[in-house]
C-alpha positions as CSV (number, residue, x, y, z in Angstrom):
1,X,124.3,102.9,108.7
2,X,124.8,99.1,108.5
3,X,125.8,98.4,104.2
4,X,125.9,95.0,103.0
5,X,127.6,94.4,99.8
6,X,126.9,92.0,97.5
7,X,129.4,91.8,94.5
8,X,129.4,89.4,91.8
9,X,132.7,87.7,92.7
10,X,133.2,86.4,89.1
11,X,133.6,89.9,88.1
12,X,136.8,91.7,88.4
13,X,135.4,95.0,87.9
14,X,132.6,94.2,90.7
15,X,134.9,92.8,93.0
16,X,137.5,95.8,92.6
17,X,134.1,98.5,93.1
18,X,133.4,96.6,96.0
19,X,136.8,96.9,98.1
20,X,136.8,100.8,97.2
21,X,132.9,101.4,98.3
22,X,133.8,99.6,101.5
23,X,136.8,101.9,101.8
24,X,134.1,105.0,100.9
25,X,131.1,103.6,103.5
26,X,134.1,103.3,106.3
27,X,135.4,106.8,105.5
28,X,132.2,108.3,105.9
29,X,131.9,106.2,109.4
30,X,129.3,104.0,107.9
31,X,129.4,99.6,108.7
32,X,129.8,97.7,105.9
33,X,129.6,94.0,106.0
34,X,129.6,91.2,102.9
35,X,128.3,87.2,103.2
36,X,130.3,85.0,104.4
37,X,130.7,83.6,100.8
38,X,132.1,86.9,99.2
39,X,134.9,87.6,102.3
40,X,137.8,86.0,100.0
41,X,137.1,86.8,97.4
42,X,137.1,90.7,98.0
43,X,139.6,90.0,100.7
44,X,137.7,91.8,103.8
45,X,138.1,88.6,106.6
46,X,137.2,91.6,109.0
47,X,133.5,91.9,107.3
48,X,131.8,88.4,107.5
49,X,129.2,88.1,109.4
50,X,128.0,92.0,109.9
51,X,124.7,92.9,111.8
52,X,121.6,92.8,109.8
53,X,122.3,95.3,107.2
54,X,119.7,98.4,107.0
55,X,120.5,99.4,103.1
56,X,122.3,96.1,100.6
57,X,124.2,97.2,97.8
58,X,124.5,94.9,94.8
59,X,127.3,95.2,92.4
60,X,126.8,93.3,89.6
61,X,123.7,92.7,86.6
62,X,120.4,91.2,87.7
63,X,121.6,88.2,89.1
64,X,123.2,89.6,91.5
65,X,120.5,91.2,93.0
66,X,118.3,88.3,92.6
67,X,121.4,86.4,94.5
68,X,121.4,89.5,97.6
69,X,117.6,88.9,97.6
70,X,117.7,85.5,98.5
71,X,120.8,86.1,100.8
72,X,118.5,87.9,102.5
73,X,115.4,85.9,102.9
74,X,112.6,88.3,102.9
75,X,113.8,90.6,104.9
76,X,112.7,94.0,104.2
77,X,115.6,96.3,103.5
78,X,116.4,98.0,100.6
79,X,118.0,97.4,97.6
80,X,120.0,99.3,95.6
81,X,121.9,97.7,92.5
82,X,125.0,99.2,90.9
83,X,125.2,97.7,87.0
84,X,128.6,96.2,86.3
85,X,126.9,93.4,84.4
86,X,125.7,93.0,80.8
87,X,122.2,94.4,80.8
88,X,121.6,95.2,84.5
89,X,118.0,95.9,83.5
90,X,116.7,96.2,87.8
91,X,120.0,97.7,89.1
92,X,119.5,101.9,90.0
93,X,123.1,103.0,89.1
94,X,125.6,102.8,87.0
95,X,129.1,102.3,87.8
96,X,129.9,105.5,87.2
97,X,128.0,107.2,89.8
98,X,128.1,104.7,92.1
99,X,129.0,106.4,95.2
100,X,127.4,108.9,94.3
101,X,123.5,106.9,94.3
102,X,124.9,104.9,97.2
103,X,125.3,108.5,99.2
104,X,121.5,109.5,97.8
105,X,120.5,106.3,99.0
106,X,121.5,106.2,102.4
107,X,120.4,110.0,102.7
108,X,117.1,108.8,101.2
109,X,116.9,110.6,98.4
110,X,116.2,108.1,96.3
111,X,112.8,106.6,94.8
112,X,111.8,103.1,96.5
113,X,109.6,100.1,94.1
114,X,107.9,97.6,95.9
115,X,108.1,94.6,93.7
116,X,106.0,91.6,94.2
117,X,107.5,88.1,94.5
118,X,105.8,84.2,94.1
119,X,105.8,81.7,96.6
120,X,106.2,77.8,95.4
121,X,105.9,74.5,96.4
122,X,107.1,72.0,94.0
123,X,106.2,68.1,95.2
124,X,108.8,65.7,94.3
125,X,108.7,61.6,94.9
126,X,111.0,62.3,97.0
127,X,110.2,65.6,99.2
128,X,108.3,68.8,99.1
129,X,110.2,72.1,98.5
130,X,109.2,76.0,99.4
131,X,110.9,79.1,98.1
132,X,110.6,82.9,96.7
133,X,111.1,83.9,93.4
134,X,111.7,87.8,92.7
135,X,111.9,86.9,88.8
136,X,110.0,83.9,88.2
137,X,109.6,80.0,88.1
138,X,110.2,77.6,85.3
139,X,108.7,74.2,85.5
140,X,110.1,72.1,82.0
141,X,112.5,69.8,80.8
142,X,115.5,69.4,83.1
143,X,119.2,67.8,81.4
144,X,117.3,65.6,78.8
145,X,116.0,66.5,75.3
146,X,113.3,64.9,75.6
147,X,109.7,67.4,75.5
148,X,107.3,67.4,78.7
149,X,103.6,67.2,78.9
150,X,102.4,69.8,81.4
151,X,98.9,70.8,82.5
152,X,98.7,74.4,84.2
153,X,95.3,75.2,86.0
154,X,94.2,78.2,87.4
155,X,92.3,78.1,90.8
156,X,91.8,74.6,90.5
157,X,90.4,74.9,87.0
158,X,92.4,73.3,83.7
159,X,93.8,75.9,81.2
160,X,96.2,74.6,79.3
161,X,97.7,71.4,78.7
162,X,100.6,71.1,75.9
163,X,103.9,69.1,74.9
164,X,106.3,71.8,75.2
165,X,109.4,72.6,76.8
166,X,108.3,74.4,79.7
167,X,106.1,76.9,81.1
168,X,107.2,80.0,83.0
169,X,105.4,81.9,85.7
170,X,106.7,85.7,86.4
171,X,105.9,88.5,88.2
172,X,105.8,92.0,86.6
173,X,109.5,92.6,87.3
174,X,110.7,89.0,85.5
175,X,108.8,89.8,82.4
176,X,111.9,91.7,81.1
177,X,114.0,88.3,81.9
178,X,113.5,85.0,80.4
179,X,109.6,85.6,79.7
180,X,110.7,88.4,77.1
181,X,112.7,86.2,75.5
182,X,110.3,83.9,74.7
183,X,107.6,86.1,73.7
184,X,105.8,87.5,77.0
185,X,105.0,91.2,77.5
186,X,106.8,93.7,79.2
187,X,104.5,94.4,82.0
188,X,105.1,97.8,84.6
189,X,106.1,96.2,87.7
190,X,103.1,98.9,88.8
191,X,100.7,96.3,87.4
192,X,99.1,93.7,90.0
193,X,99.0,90.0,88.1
194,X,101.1,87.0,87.1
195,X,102.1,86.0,83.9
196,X,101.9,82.5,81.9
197,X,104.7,82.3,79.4
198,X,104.6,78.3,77.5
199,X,108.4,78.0,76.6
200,X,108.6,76.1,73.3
201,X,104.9,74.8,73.2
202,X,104.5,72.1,70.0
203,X,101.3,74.2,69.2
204,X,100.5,77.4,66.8
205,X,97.4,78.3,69.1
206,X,99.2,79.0,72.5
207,X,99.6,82.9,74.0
208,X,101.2,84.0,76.9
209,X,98.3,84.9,79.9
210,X,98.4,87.6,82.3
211,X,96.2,86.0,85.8
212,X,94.8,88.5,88.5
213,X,97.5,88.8,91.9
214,X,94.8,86.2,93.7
215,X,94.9,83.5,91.3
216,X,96.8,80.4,92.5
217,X,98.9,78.1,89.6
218,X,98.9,74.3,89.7
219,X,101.2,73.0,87.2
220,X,101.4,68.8,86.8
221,X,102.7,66.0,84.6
222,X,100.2,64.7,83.6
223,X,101.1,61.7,81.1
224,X,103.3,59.3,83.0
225,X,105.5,58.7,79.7
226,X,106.6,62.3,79.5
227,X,107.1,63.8,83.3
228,X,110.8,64.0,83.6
229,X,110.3,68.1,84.2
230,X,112.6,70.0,86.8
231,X,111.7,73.5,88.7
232,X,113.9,76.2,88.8
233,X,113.5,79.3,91.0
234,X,115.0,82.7,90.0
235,X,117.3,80.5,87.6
236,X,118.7,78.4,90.6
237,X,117.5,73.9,90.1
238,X,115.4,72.5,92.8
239,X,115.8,68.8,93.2
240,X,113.4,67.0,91.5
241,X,113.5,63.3,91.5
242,X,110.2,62.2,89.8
243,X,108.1,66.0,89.5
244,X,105.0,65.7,91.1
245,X,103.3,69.1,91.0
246,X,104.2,73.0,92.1
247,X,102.3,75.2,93.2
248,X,103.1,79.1,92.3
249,X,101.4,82.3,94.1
250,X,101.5,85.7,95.0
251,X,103.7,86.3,97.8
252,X,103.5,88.0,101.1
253,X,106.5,89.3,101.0
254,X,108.2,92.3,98.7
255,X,111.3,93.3,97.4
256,X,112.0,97.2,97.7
257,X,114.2,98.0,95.3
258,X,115.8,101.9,94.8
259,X,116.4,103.6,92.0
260,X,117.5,107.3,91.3
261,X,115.3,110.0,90.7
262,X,114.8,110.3,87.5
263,X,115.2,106.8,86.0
264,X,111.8,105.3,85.5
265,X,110.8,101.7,84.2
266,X,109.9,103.1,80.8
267,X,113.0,105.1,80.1
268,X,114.8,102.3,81.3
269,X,112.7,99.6,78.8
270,X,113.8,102.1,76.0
271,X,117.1,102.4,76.7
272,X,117.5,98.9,77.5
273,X,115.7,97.1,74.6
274,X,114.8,99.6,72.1
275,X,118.2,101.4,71.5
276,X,117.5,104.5,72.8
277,X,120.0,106.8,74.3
């Protein structure tokens, strides 16, 4: 089987699991392969460039599989994170069973989510920008201090329009990431929708919303004095240059990601962010 692994290279720990599960997949007469931006750093010039992979392997926290995700540009192979991060709330594994998972996984015993992801547009004066988001998009103020005036309409129609520092969009999978902390739900990645999270709204009367998996978001400056916002996608800037508009939706695409048997989203929310054991 064709492995690619994605380490987060600022990790000693994740750079040091990934030269010895190489060594494990090529013992076991398996093909590993890494991008082309991780060969130096694991220091494996003989694995850049590997055939599309049929299983990726993440070792990291979150954003490392949000990183192999977009390495992989909606392709649809599996994912299977090994948590050597912080709270590694989507990874399937922990680093102590790592080959372990990675052994289950390839023998496919292992339990497969399909997780939705949003499509954008954002409109800048300048150009127009597409991308994926697994997590979710934020549209708010960019390097200044300064507030921004947004509007966010739904299927054409005006919901909410506030001074605020941002707005987030999320699937069901980013509502444990930077919706949560800002006050959005946890929501089962199960659950077919999009959620509204204001970020920071100068308002007592605003509430996170939870939109049906059909519903397009439109979100616009709409006061010419305060529309210096910025975009990001999954955490990573998109130019921006005078923010026009974006335009956020359900994707076609999915993200499988594996997990053990065994470890389900709720004992995982309890263990994660309710101190449970």
């Amino acid at each position: 089987m064709r492995v690619l692994v994605v380490p987060n290279t600022q990790n000693a720990d994740a750079v040091a699991a990934a030269r010895e599960l190489i060594a494990w997949l090529e013992a076991g007469g398996h093909e590993p392969g890494l991008l082309a931006s991780d060969v130096e750093p694991v220091g494996a010039p003989g694995l850049a460039g590997a055939a599309p992979a049929d299983l990726v392997v993440t070792l990291g926290g979150d954003g490392t599989i949000l990183r192999a995700v977009h390495s992989i540009d909606g392709a649809d192979v599996p994912v299977l994170g090994v948590n050597l991060g912080r709270l590694g709330f989507l990874t399937g594994a922990d680093a102590s069973e790592m080959t372990e998972t990675v052994a289950a996984a390839i023998a496919g015993e292992v339990n497969a989510d399909r997780l939705a992801m949003l499509d954008v547009t954002v409109e800048t004066l300048s150009q127009t920008s597409s991308g994926r988001a697994l997590n979710e998009v934020f549209i708010g103020r960019g390097a200044g201090a300064r507030a921004v005036e947004l509007a966010v309409a739904v299927n054409g129609e005006e919901l909410l329009r506030f001074v605020c520092d941002g707005v987030i969009v999320a699937t069901p999978s980013g509502s444990t990431a930077y919706a949560l902390s800002v006050g959005g739900p946890v929501v089962a990645p199960s659950v077919c929708g999009t959620l509204l999270v204001p970020v920071g709204a100068h308002t007592l009367a605003q509430r996170p919303f939870v939109i049906g998996p059909d519903d397009v978001v439109e979100v616009t400056c709409p006061n010419p004095q305060r529309m210096d916002a910025c975009a990001t996608v999954d955490g990573v800037a998109v130019p921006c240059g005078g923010f026009v508009r974006a335009e956020i939706r359900r994707g076609t695409r999915e993200v499988c990601l594996l997990r053990p048997h065994g470890r389900h989203f709720f004992d995982v929310v309890r263990r994660k962010f309710l101190g449970g054991s």
